[in-house]
C-alpha positions as CSV (number, residue, x, y, z in Angstrom):
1,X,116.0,18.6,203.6
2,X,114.1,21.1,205.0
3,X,113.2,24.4,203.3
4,X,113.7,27.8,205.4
5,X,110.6,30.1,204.2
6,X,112.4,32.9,205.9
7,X,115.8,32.5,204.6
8,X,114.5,32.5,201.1
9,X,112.2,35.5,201.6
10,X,115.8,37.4,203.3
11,X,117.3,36.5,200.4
12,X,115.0,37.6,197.7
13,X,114.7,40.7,200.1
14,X,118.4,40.7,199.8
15,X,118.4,40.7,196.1
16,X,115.9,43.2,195.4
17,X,117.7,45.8,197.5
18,X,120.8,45.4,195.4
19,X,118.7,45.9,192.2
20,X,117.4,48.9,193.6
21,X,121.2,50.3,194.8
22,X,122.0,49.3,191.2
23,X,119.0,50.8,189.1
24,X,119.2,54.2,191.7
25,X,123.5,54.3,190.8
26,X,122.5,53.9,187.2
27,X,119.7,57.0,187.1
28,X,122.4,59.5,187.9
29,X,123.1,59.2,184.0
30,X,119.3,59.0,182.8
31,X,117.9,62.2,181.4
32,X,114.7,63.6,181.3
33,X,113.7,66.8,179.3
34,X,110.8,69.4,179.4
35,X,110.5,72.6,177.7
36,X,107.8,75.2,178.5
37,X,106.5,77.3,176.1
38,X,109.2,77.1,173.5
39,X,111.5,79.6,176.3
40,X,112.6,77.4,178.7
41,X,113.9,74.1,179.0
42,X,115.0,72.0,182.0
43,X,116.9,68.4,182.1
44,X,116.8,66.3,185.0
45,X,118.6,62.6,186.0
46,X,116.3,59.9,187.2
47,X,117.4,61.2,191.0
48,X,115.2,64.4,190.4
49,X,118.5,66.8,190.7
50,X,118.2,69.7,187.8
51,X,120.8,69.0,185.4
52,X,120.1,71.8,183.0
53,X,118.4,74.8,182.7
54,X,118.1,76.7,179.4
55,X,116.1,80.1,178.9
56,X,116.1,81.5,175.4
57,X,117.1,85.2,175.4
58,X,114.3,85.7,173.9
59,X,112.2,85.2,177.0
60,X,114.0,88.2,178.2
61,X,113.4,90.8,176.0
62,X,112.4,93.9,176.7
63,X,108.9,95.1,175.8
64,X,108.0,98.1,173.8
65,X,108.1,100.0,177.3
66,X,111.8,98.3,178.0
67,X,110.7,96.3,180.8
68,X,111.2,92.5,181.0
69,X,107.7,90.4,181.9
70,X,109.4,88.3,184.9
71,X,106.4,87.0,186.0
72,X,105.9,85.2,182.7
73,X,109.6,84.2,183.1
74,X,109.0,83.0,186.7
75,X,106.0,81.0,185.7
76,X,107.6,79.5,182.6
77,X,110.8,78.2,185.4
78,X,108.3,76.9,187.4
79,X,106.2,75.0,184.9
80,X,109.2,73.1,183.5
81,X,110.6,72.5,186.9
82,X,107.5,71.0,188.4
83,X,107.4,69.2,185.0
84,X,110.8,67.7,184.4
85,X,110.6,66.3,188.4
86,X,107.4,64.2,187.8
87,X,108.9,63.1,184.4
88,X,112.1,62.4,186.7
89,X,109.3,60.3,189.2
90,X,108.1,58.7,186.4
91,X,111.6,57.2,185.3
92,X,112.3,56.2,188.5
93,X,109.1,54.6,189.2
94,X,109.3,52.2,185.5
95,X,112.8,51.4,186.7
96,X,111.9,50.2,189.8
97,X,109.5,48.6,189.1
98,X,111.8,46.5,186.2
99,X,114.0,45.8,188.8
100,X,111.6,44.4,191.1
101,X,108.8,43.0,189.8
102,X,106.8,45.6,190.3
103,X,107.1,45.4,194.0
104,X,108.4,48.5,194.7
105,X,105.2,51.2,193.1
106,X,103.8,48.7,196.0
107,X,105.5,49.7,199.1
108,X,105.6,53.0,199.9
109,X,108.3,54.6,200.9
110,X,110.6,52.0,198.8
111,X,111.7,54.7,196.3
């Protein structure tokens, strides 16, 4: 009986991609969290979309002259934005990378 190299590699192919449909369905409900400076917190799902975002009021207090430092508010956003989506990434990547055997930190553009 002959063997069919290319058939076999289609189907491996074949069974990766459903792994990764089934690990990308299952991060919708994976959380990430990152907090900032004690005044913000973010939570993301392992599809990088913002679940959560939490500022505690004190971040927006007035100061002695009654005027709320936005820019430190901004910056504290931003911060735990930018670090909830690489946490996200990084999810993503080590379930991937279950599912497949580490092919897919491999091939770019898999994920």
């Amino acid at each position: 009986m002959k063997q069919n190299p290319m058939g076999d590699m289609w189907k491996q192919f074949s069974r990766i991609r459903k792994d990764m449909d089934r690990v990308q369905e299952e991060l919708k409900d994976r959380y990430v969290e990152a907090s900032v400076g004690g005044r913000v917190e973010v939570v993301f799902n392992g599809q990088q979309e913002l679940v959560k975002l939490s500022i505690d009021p004190k971040a927006i207090e007035p100061d002695r002259d009654g005027k709320v430092d936005l820019e430190m508010l901004e910056d504290l956003v931003t911060a735990a934005v930018n670090q909830g989506i690489e946490k996200s990434k990084a999810l993503q990547s080590e379930e991937m990378d279950k599912a497949t055997g580490g092919l897919a930190s491999g091939l770019p553009g898999l994920l």
